[in-house]
C-alpha positions, 0 to 999 in steps of 0.5 A: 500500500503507498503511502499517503504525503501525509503519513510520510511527512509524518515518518519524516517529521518522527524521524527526525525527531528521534534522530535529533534527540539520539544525537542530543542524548549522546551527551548523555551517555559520555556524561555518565560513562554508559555506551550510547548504544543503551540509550539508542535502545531505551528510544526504540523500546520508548517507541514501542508496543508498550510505550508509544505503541509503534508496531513492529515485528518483523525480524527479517527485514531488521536482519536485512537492514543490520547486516547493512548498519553493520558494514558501515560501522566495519567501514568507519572502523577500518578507516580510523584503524592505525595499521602501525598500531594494530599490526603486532596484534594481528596474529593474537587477534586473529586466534582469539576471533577463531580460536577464541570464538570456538571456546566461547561458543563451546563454554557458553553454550554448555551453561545455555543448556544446563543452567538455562535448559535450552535443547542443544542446537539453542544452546549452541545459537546462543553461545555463537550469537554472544561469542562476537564483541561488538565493533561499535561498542568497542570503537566507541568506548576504546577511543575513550580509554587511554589503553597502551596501543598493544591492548588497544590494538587487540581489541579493536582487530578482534572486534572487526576480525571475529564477526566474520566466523560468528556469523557462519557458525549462526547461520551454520546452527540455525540450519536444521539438518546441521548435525555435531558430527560434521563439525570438520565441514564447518571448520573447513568452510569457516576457513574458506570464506575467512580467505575469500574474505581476506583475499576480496578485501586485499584486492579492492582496497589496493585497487581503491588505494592506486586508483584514488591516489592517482586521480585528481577528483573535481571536488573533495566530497567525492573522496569519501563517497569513492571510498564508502562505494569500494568497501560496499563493493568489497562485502558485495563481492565476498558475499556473492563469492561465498567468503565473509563479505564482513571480513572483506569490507574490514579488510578493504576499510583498514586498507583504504584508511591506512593509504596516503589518499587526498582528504582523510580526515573528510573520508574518516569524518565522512564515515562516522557520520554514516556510522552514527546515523547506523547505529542509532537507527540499527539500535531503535529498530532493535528496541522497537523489535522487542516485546518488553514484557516479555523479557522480564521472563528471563531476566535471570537466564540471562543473568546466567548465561551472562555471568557464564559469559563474562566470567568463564567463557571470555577470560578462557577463550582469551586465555586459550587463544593468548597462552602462546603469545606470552601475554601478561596475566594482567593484560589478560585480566582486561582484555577479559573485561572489555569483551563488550557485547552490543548490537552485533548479537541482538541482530544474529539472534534474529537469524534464527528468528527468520529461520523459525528454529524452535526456541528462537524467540527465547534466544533474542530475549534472552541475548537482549536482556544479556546486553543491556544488562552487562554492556551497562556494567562493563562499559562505564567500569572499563577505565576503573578496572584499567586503572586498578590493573596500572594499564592506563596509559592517558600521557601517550602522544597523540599522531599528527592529524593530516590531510592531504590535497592534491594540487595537480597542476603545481605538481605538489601537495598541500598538506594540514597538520594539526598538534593534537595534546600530548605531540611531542612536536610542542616546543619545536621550531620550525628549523628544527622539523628539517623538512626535506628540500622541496617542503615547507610550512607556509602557514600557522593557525593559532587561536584562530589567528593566521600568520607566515612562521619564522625559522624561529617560530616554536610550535604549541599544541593546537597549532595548525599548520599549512605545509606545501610539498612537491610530489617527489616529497610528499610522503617522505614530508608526511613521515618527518612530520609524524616523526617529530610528532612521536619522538621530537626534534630529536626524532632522527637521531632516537631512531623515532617511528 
């Protein structure tokens, strides 16, 4: 049945209105330490059969429309991803999101059945559905905790690593002819679509990043619209091709983010915007999804798969998966707690919804109430527990923001530094940056004042610089600048970065 212009001007004007106050509400949440993604919720149950009376049931069309909130979020954290940073957490990142994954689902998935009394193929859909952390919640709290960047980058990794497995092994569950005994054939095609997947995201992110490099697009706001396409193309063509199309649009995101492409700042701002308007629709449509009271049923199931969860399915798939790593036990201790579940398992647990697998709407019950209630617990202790573990690391100096622009007829670029707080490049004067024959800083902005520098002029956090540079120099101008940013004037000779 169309709709009327009427009734759409009043979706729109309802849409807006939610979104507006969402945005509002963030505040909110960083306020008082709670991830966002609780708020979001409490909205979309607001709105709901036993709030505002909104009607809404159909889990099919929210699966549809999660996977797609989901390869935005993936997008915009593969692109603010610091390959340098996550690359010696990589192999422990990847053994906990398959490693740890397999010991997660097999020890949650025991408590499912004895504690809960879920029959065994429940069970097992409820320990692959909780065994995934969640990209956004980790993105979002992480950024807030000043962790050392060897923790940081496990988790960030194993957040956009360990969907892509979670993902099969669901879908692999809800499959009624699945039989235990074949658990080789999952193992091989867990396997498969992981390098299909990896292979997919390799090729178009390289492509992407040779293809934008190279061109000279007429206006800056194509550059983030490009880079968006291509990692949407990526899950696309891993989907089709049978392999994990999330691992792919991670993959091609953590590419494209890591490359030296014009305007990347705008490309990563871009993308969190859409990120934001993804989770914040995503986690209304799946407050309007549930049937609050229906959920008071089993507040203490989840409870229990919870506790199990949290206390010995995470702190044993981390020890499984980090034992030859030699991590420390504290390490261990907080990469334990910060397994921080979020919209990633609400939106499986409708899998099996749309397969009508018996028991499935306990399942979804059950996983929601799970992650309001630890989510809730987790996310605003996080820093408290990385202070007690002495894991906090809020004096490590920040990487230089710049963006680069492209001057195609000077055959050069212009490049934008910005100081963030704690650079080491505060105190250091422009002679002392040694910039490469063919560069030089042309501009400083400081206190919203411009003006041309002195050799002598030293430089002060906050500053924004305006840096020209050839094509010859352009890369080797952008290295010294992060340099001097991590190490000082002295950056050359300590050997910094």
């Amino acid at each position: 049945m169309p709709l009327s212009v009427d009734r759409l001007n009043h979706l729109l004007l309802l849409s807006t209105l939610v979104l507006l106050f969402a945005v509002a509400a963030v505040r909110l949440s960083s306020r008082s330490g709670l991830p966002s993604l609780l708020v979001y919720l409490g909205i979309g149950i607001a709105l709901g059969q036993d709030g505002l009376g909104v009607q809404f049931d159909n889990a099919e069309l929210t699966r549809t429309l999660g996977y797609a909130a989901l390869v935005v979020i993936l997008t915009e954290g593969g692109l603010s991803t610091k390959w340098r940073e996550i690359r010696p957490a990589v192999p422990s990142a990847a053994v906990l999101s398959t490693v740890g994954v397999g010991v997660s689902v097999l020890v949650t998935a025991s408590a499912a059945h004895y504690l809960v009394g879920l029959n065994w193929q429940a069970a097992l859909l409820m320990g692959a559905v909780v065994s995934s952390t969640d990209a956004a919640a980790v993105f979002s709290v992480l950024r807030k905790v000043p962790l050392p960047k060897r923790l940081a980058g496990v988790l960030e990794a194993e957040s956009g690593f360990n969907d892509a497995p979670v993902v099969i092994l669901v879908v692999a569950f809800s499959q009624l002819h699945f039989a235990p005994g074949d658990w080789y054939v999952l193992v091989a095609e867990i396997v498969l679509e992981l390098a299909i997947g990896l292979v997919i995201g390799l090729v178009v992110g390289r492509l992407g990043e040779l293809s934008l490099g190279r061109v000279a697009l007429p206006a800056s706001g194509l550059y983030p619209i490009a880079v968006m396409a291509l990692c949407v193309l990526s899950y696309a063509s891993g989907a089709l091709l049978h392999g994990s199309g999330f691992l792919a649009v991670y993959v091609t995101a953590l590419v494209l983010g890591n490359a030296k492409l014009p305007h990347r700042p705008a490309v990563r701002g871009f993308a969190d915007g859409l990120a934001w308007i993804a989770q914040i629709g995503l986690f209304v449509l799946l407050g309007l999804l549930v049937t609050p009271h229906d959920l008071l049923d089993d507040f203490w199931p989840a409870i229990g798969v919870g506790l199990a969860l949290t206390v010995v399915a995470r702190p044993l798939s981390v020890l499984c998966s980090l034992l030859p790593f030699g991590r420390r036990l504290r390490d261990q201790a907080l990469l334990s707690w910060a397994g921080l579940r979020g919209a990633v398992p609400i939106v499986l647990a409708t899998i099996p919804r749309v397969a009508e697998v018996d028991g499935s709407e306990r399942i979804f019950n059950i996983v929601f109430m799970l992650v309001i209630i630890f989510t809730a617990v987790q996310g605003p202790t996080l820093p408290w527990v990385a202070r007690k573990l002495n894991l906090s690391d809020s004096e490590e100096p920040m990487d230089l923001d710049i963006e680069s622009a492209p001057l195609e007829r000077l055959r050069g670029h212009l490049l934008s530094v910005a100081i963030p707080e704690h650079s080491k490049m505060h105190g250091v004067e422009i002679t002392e940056l040694r910039l490469p024959p063919g560069a030089a800083v042309t501009l400083v902005v400081r206190d919203g004042s411009s003006f041309v520098p002195l050799p002598t002029t030293m430089l002060r956090h906050g500053d924004e610089l305006l840096v020209v540079a050839t094509d010859e120099v352009r890369d080797q101008t952008e290295q010294r600048l992060l340099d001097v940013g991590r190490g000082g004037k002295l950056a050359g000779w300590l050997r910094q970065g």
